[in-house]
N, CA and C atoms as an extended XYZ file, in Angstrom:
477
Properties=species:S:1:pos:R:3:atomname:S:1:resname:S:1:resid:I:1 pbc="F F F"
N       100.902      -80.834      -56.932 N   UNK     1
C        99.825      -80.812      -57.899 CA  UNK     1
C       100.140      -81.803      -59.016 C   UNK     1
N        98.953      -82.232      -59.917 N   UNK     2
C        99.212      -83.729      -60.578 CA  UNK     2
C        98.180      -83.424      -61.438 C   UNK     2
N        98.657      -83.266      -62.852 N   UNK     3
C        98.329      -82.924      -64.252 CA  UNK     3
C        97.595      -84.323      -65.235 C   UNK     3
N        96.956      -84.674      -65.492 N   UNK     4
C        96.765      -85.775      -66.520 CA  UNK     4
C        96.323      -85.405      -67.435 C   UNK     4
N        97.088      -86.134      -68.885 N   UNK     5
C        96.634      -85.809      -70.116 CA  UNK     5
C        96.665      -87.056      -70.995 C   UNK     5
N        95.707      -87.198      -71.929 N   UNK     6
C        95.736      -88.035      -72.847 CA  UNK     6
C        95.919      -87.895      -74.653 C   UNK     6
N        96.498      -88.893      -75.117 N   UNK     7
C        96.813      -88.135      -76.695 CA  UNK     7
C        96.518      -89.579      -77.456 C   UNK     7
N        95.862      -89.220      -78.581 N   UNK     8
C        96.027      -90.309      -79.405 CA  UNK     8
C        96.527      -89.669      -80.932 C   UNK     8
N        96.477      -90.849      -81.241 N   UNK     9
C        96.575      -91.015      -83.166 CA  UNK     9
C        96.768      -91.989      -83.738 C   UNK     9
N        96.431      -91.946      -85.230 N   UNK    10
C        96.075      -92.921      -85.911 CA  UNK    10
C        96.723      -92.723      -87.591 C   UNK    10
N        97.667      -93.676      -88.286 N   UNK    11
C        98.357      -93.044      -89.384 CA  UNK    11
C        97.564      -94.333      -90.376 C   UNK    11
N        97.476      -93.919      -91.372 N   UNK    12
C        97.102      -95.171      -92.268 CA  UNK    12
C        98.232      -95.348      -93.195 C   UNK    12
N        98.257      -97.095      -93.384 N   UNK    13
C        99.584      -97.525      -93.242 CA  UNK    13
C       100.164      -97.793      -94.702 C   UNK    13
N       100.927      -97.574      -95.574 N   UNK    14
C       101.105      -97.775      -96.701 CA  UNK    14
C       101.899      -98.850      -97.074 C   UNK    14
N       101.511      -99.519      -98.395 N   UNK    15
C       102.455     -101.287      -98.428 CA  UNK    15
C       103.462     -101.352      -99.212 C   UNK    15
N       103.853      -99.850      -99.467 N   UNK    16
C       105.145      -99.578     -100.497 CA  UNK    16
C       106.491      -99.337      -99.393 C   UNK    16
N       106.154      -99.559      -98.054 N   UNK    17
C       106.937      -99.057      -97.157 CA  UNK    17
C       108.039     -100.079      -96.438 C   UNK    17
N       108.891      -99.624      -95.522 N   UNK    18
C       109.605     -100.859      -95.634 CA  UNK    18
C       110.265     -100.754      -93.834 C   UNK    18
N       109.562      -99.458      -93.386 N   UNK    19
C       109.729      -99.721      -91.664 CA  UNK    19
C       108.899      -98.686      -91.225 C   UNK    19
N       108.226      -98.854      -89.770 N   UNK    20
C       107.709      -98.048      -89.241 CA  UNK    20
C       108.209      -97.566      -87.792 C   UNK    20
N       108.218      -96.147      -87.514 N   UNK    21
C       108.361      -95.793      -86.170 CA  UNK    21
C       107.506      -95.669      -85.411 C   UNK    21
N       108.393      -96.179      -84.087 N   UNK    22
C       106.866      -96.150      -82.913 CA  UNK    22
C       107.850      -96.128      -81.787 C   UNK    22
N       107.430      -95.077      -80.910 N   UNK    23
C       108.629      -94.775      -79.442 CA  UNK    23
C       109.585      -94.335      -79.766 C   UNK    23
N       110.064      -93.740      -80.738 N   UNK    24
C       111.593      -93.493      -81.635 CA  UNK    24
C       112.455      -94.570      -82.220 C   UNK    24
N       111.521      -95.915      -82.531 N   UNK    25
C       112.200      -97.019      -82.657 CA  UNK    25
C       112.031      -96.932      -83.868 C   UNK    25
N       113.163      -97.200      -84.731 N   UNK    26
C       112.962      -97.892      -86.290 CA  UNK    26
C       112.540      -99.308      -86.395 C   UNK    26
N       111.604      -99.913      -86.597 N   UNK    27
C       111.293     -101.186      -86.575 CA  UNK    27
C       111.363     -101.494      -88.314 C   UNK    27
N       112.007     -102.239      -88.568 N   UNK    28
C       111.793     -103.324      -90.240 CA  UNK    28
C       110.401     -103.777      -90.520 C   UNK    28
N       109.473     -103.155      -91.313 N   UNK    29
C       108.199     -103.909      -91.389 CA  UNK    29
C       108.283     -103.478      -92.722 C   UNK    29
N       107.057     -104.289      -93.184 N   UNK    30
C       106.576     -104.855      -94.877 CA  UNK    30
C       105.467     -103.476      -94.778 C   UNK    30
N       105.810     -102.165      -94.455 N   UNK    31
C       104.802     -100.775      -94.570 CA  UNK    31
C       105.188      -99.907      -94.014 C   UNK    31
N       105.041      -98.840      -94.481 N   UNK    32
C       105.125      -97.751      -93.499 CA  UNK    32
C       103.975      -96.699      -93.145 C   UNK    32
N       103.871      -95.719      -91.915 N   UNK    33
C       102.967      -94.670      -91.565 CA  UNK    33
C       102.441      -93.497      -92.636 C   UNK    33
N       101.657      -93.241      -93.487 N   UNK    34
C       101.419      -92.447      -94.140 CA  UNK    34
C       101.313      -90.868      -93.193 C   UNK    34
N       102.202      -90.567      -93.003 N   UNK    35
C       102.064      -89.045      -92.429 CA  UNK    35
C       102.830      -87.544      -93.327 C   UNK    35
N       103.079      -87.044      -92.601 N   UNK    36
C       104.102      -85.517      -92.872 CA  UNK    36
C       105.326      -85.709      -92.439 C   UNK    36
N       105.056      -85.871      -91.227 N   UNK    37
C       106.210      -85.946      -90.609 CA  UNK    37
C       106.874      -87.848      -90.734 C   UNK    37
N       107.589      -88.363      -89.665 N   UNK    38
C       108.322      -89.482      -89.829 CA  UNK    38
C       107.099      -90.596      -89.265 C   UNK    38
N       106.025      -89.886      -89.065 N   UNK    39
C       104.174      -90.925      -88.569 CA  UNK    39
C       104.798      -91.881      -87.544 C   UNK    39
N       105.725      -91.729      -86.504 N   UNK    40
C       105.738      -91.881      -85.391 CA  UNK    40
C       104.550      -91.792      -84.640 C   UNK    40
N       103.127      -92.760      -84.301 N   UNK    41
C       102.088      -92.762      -83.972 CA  UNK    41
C       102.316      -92.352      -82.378 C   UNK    41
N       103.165      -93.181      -81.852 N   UNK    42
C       103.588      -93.092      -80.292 CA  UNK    42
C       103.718      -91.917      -80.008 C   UNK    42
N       104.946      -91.811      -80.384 N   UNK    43
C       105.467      -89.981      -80.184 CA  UNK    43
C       104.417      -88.956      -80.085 C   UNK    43
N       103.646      -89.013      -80.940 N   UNK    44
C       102.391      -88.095      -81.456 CA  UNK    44
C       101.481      -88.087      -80.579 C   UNK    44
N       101.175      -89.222      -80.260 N   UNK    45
C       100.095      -89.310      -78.854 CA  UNK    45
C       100.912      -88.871      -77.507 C   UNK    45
N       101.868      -89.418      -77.435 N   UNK    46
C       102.358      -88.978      -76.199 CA  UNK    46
C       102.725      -87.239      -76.069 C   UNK    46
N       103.277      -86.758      -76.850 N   UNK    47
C       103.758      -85.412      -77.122 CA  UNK    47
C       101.958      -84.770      -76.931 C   UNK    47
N       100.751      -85.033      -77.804 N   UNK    48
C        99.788      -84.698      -77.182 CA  UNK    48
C        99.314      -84.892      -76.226 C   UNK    48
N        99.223      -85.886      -75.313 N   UNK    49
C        99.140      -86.408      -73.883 CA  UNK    49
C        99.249      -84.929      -73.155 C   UNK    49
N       101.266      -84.846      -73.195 N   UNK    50
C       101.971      -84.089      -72.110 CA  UNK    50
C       101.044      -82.347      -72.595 C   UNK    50
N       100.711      -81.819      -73.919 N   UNK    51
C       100.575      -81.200      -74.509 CA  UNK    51
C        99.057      -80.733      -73.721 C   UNK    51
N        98.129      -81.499      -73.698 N   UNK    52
C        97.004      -81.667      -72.957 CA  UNK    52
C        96.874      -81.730      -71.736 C   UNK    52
N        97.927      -82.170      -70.982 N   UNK    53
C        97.684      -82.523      -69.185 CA  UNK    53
C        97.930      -80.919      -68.935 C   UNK    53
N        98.903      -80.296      -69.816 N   UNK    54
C        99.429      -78.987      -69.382 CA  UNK    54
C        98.571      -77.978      -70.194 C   UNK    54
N        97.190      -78.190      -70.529 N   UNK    55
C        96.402      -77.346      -71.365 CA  UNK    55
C        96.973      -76.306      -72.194 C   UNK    55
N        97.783      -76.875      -73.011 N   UNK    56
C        98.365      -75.896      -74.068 CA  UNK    56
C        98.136      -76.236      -75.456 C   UNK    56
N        97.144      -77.111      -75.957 N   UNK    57
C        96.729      -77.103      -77.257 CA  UNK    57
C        97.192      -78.528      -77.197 C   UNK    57
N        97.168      -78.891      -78.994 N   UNK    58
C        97.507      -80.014      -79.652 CA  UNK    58
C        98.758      -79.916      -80.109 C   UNK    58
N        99.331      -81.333      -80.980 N   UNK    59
C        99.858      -81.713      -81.354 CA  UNK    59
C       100.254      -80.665      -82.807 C   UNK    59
N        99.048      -80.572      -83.402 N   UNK    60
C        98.924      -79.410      -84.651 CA  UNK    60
C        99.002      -77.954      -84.644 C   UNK    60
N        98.704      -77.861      -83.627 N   UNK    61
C        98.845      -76.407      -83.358 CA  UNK    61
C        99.939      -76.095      -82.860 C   UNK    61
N       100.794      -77.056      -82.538 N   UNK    62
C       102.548      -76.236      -82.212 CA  UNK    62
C       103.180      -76.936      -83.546 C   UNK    62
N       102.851      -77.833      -83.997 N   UNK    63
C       103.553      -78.733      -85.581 CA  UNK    63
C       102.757      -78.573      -86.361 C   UNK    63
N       102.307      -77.550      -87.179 N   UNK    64
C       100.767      -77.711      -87.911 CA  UNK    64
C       101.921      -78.723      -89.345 C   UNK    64
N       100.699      -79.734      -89.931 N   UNK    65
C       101.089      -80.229      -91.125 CA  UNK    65
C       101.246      -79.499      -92.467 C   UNK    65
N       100.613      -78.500      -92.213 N   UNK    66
C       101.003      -77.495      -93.840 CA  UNK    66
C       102.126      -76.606      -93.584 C   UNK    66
N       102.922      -77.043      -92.735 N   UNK    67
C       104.444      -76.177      -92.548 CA  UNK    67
C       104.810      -76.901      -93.526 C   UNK    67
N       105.939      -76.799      -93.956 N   UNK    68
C       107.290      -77.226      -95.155 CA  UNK    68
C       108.227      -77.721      -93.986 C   UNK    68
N       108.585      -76.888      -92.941 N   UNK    69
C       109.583      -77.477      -92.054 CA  UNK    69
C       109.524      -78.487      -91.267 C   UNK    69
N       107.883      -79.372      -90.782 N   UNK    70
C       107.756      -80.377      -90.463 CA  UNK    70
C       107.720      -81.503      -91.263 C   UNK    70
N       107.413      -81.257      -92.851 N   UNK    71
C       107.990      -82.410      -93.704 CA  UNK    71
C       109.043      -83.808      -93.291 C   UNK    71
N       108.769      -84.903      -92.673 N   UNK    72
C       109.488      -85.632      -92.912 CA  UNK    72
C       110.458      -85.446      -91.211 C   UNK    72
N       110.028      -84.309      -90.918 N   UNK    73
C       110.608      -84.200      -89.612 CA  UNK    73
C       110.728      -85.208      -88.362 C   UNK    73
N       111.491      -85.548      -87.773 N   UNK    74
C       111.307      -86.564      -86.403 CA  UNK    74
C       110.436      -86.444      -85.404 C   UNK    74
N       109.686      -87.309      -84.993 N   UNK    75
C       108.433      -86.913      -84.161 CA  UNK    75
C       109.531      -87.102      -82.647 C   UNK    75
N       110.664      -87.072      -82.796 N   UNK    76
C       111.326      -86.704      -81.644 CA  UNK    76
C       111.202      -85.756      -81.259 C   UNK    76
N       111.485      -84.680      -82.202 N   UNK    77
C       111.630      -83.331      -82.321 CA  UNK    77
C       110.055      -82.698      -81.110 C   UNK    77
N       109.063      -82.984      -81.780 N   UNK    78
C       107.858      -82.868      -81.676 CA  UNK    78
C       107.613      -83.051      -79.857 C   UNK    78
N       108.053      -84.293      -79.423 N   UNK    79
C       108.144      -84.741      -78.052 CA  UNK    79
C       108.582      -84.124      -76.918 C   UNK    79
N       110.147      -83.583      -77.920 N   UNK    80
C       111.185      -82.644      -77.089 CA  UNK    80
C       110.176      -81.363      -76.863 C   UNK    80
N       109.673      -81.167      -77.338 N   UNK    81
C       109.201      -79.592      -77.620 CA  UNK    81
C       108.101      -79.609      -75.999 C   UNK    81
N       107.946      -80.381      -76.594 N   UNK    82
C       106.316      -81.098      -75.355 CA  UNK    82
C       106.698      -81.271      -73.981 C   UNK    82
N       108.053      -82.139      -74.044 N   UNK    83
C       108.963      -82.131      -72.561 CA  UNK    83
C       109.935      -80.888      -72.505 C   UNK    83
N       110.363      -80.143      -73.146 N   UNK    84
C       111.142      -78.604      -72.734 CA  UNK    84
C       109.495      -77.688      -72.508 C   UNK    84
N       108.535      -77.791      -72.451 N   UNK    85
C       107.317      -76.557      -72.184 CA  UNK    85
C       106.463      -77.273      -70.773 C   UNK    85
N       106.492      -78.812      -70.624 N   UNK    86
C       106.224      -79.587      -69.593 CA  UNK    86
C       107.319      -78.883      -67.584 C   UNK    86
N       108.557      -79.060      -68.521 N   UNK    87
C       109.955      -78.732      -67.562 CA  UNK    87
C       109.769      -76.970      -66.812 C   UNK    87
N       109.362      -76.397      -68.876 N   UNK    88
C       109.411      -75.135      -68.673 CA  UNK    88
C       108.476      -74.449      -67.017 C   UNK    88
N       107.610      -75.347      -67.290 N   UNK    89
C       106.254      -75.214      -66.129 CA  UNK    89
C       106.195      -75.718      -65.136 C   UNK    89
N       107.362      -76.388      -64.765 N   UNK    90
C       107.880      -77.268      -63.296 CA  UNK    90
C       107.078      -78.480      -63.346 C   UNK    90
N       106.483      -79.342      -64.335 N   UNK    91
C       106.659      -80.431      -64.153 CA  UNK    91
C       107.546      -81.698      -64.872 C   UNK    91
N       106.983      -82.760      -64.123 N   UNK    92
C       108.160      -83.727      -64.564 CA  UNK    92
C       106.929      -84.802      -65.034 C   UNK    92
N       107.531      -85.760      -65.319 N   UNK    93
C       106.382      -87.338      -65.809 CA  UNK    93
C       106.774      -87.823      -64.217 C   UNK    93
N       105.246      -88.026      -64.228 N   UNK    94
C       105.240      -89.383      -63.057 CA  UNK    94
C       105.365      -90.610      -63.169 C   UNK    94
N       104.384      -91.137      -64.671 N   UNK    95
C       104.119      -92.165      -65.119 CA  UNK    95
C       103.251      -91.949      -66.394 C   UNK    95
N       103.957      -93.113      -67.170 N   UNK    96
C       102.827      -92.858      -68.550 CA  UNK    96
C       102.418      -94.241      -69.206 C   UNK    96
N       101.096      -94.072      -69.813 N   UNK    97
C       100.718      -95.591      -70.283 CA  UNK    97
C       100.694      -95.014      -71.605 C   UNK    97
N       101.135      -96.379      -72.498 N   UNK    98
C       100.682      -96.203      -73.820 CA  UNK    98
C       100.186      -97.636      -74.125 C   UNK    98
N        99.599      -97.872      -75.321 N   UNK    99
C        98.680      -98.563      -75.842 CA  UNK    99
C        99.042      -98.629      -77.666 C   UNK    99
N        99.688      -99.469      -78.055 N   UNK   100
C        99.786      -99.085      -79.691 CA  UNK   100
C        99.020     -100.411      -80.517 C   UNK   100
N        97.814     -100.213      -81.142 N   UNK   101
C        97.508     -101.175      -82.270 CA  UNK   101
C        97.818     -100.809      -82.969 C   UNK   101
N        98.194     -102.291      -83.671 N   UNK   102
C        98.893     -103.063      -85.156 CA  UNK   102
C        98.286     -104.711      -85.264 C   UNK   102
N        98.007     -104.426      -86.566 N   UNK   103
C        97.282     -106.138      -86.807 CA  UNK   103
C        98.211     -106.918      -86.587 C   UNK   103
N        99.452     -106.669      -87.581 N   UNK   104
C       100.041     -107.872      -88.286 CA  UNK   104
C       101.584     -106.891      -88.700 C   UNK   104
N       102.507     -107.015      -88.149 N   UNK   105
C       103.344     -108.151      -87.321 CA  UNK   105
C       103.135     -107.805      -85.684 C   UNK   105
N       103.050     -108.925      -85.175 N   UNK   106
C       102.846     -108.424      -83.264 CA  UNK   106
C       103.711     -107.691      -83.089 C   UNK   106
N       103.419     -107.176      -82.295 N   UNK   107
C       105.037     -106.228      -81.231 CA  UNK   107
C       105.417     -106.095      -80.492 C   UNK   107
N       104.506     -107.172      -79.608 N   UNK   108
C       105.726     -107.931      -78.263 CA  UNK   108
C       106.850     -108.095      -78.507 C   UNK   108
N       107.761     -108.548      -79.442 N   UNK   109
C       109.036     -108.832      -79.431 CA  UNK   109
C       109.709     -107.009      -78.972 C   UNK   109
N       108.984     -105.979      -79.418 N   UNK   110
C       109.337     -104.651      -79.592 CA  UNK   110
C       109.357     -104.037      -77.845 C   UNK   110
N       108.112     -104.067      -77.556 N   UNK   111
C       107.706     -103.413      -76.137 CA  UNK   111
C       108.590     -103.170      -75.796 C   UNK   111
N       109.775     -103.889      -75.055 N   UNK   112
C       110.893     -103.004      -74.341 CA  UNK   112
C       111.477     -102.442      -74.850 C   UNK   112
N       111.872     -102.453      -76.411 N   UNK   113
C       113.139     -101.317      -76.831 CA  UNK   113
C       112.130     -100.485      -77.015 C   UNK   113
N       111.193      -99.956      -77.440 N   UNK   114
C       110.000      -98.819      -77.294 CA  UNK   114
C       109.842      -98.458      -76.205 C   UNK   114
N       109.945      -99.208      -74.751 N   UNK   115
C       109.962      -98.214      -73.619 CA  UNK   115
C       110.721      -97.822      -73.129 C   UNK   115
N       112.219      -98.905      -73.694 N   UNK   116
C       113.529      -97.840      -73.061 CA  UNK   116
C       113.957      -96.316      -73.949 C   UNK   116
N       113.488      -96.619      -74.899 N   UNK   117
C       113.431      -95.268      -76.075 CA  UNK   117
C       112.590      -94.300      -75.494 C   UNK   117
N       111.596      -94.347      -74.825 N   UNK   118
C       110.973      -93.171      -74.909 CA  UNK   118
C       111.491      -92.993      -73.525 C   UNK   118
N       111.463      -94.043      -72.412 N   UNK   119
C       112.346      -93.445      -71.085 CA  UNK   119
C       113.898      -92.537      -71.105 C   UNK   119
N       114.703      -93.106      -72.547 N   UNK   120
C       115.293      -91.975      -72.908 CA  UNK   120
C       115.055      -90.941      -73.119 C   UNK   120
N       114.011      -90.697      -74.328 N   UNK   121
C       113.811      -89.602      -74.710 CA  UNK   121
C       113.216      -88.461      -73.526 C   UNK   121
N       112.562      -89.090      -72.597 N   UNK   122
C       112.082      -88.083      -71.961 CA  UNK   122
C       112.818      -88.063      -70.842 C   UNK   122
N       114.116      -88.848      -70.260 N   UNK   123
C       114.972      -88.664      -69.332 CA  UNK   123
C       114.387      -89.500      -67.677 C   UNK   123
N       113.441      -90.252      -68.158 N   UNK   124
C       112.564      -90.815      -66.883 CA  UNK   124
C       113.406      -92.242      -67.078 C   UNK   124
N       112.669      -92.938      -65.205 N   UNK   125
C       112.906      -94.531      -65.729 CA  UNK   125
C       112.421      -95.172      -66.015 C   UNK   125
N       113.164      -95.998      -66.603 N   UNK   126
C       112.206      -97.710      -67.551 CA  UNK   126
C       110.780      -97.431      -66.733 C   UNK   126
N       110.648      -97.853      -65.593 N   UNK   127
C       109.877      -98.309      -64.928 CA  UNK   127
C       108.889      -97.292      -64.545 C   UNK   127
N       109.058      -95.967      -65.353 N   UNK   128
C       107.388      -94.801      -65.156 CA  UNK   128
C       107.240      -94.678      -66.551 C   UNK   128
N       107.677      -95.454      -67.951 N   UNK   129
C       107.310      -95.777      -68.966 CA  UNK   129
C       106.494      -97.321      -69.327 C   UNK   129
N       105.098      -97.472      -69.464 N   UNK   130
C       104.452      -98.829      -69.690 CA  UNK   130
C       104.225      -98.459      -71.033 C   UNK   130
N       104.170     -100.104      -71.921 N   UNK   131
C       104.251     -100.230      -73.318 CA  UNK   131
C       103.062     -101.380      -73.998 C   UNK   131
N       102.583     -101.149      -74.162 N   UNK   132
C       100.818     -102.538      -74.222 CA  UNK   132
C       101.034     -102.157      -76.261 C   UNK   132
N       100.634     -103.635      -76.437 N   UNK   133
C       100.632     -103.984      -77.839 CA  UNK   133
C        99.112     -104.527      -77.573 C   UNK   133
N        98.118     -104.360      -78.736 N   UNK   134
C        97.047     -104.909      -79.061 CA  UNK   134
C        96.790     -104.742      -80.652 C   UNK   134
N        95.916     -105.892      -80.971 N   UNK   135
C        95.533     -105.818      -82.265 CA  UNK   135
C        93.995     -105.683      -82.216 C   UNK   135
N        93.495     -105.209      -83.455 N   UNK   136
C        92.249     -104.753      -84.019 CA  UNK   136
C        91.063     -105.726      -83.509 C   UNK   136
N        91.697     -106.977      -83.933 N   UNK   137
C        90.711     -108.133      -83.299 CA  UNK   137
C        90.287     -107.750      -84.946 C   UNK   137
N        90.356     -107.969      -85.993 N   UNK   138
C        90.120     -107.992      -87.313 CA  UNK   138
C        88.904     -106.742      -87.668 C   UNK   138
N        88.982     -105.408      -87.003 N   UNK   139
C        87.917     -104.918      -86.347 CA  UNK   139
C        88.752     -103.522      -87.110 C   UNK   139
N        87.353     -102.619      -87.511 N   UNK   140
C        87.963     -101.082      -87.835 CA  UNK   140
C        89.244     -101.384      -89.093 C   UNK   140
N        90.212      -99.941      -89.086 N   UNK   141
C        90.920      -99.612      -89.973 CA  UNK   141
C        92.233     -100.267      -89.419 C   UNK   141
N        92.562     -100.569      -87.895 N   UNK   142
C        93.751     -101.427      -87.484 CA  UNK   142
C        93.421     -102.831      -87.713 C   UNK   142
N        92.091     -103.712      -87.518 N   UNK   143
C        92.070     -104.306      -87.751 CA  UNK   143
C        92.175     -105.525      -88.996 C   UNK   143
N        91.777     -104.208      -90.002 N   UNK   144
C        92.190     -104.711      -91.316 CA  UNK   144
C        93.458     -104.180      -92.043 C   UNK   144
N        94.482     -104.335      -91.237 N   UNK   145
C        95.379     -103.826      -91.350 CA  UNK   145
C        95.908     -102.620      -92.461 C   UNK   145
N        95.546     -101.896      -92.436 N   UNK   146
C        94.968     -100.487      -92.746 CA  UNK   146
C        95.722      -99.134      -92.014 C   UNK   146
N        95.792      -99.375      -91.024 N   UNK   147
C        95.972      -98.265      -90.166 CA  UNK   147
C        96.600      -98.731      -88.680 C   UNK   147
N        97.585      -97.786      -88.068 N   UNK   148
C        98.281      -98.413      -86.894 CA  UNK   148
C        97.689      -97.389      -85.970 C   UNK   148
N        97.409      -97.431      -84.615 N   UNK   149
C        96.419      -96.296      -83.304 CA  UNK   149
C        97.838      -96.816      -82.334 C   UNK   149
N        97.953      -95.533      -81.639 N   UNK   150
C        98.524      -95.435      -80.304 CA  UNK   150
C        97.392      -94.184      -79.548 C   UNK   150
N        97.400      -95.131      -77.834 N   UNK   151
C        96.859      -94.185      -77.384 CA  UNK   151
C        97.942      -93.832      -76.142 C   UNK   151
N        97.999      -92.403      -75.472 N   UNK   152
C        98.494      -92.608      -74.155 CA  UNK   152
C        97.854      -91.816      -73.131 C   UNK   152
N        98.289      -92.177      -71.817 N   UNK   153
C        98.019      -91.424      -70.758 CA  UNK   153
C        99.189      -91.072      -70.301 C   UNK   153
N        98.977      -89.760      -69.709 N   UNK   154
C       100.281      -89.342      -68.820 CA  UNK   154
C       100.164      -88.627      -67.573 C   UNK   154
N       100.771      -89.040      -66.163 N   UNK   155
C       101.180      -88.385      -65.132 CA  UNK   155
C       102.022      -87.518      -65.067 C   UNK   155
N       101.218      -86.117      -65.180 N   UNK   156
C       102.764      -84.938      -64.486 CA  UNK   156
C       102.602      -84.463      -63.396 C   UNK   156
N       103.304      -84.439      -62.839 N   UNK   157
C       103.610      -83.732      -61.113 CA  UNK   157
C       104.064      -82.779      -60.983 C   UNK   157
N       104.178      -81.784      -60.335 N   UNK   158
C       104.825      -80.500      -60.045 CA  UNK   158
C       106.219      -81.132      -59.639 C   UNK   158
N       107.103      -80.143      -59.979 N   UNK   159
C       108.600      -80.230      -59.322 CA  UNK   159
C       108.860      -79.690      -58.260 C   UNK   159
């Protein structure tokens, strides 16, 4: 049996900031994610993805933002939770796409350490983790560099 789920999100981006996460990567940028937690956009979509293929709610409803204990928390954390209740239920990832806009700085140079990070994090290989960079096209709240979107899809399979 073969589960699909999809997750997005969207953080708006602040210019007092001085790096942003995406895949569990610390990247050096001139902003950071306005969130609660560490606005890991990736993480967030994907953790809802797996969260959704396995019809068990959102992202908020197992991390709600008016906790105190998700303050600032790692959207690792958040992921793990998503892959220990994925496992819990006998499945595994088959394959997952993600999709992250950002205007300005590109993030091709990034793509692979973002997909070997999350092929860590979730214990899969490189190669059932895909990583796509796009920009706004000067378009919406990514486009005016404003706001960073990840979307993903995910394959789970029974074990």
């Amino acid at each position: 049996m073969t589960r699909i789920g999809f997750g997005e999100d969207l953080h708006a981006l602040d210019r007092a900031g001085d790096h942003l996460w995406l895949g569990g990567v610390r990247l050096p940028m001139p902003f950071a994610a306005v969130a609660h937690s560490d606005g890991d956009v990736l993480l967030h979509a994907l953790a809802d993805a797996i969260f959704g293929a396995l019809a068990a709610g959102d992202l908020g409803e197992h991390f709600p933002d008016a906790a105190p204990e998700n303050r600032g928390r790692a959207s690792r954390d958040f992921l793990a939770a998503a892959a220990a209740l994925m496992r819990a239920r006998g499945y595994q990832i088959g394959n997952l796409d993600a999709t992250v806009q950002l205007e300005k700085p590109r993030l091709s140079p990034h793509k692979t350490a973002i997909a070997a990070s999350i092929a860590q994090l979730l214990g899969v290989a490189p190669a059932a983790v895909s990583v796509k960079a796009k920009t706004g096209e000067g378009l919406d709240a990514v486009g005016r560099g404003d706001a960073v979107r990840a979307q993903v899809a995910v394959l789970l399979i029974k074990s």
